[in-house]
C-alpha positions in Angstrom: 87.6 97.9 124.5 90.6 99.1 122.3 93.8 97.1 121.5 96.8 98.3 120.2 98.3 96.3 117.1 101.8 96.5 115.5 102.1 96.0 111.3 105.0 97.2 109.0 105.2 100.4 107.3 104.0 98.3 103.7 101.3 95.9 105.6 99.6 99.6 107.0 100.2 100.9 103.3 98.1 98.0 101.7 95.3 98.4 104.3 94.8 102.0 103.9 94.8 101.6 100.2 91.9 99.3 100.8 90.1 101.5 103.4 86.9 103.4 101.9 86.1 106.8 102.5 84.9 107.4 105.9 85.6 103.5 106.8 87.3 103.2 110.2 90.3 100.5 110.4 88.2 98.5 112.8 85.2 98.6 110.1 88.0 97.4 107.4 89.0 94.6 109.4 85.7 93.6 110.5 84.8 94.2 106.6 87.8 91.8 105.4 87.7 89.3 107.9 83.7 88.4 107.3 84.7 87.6 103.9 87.0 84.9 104.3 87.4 81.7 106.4 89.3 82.1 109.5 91.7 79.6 107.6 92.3 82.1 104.6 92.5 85.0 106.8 95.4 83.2 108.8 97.2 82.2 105.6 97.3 86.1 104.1 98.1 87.0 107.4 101.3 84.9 108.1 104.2 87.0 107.9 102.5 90.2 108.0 101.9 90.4 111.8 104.8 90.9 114.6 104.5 89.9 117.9 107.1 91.7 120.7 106.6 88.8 123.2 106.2 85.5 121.1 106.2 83.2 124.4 104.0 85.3 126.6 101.2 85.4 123.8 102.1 81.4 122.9 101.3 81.0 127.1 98.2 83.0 127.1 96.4 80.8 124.0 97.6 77.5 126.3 95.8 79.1 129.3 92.4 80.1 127.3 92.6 76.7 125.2 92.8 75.0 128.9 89.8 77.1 130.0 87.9 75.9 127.2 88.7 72.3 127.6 85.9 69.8 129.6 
């Protein structure tokens, strides 16, 4: 499955500054994110990420968090 993400002109910048030859942005990601706590990650990420529908993503996490729930 592919998504589609949105980051600024600078965020895009700084990733492909840290991308290695041949490295896809997927691999990057995957490469950054296994490196970190899911904490961290979300701390360096704040700010950096926009979102074009804030309340229809804020509904989705309530519906999976629901499906989760006992």
């Amino acid at each position: 499955m592919v998504r589609t993400i949105t980051v600024r002109d600078a965020v895009y910048e700084r990733l492909l500054a840290l991308k290695r030859p041949g490295e896809s942005f997927s691999d990057l990601l995957e490469r950054l994110i296994s490196s970190a706590s899911p904490r961290e990650i979300l701390v360096k990420l704040r700010g950096c990420v926009e979102f074009k529908d804030k309340e229809a993503l804020l509904a989705e996490i309530a519906e999976a968090r629901e499906g989760r729930r006992p």
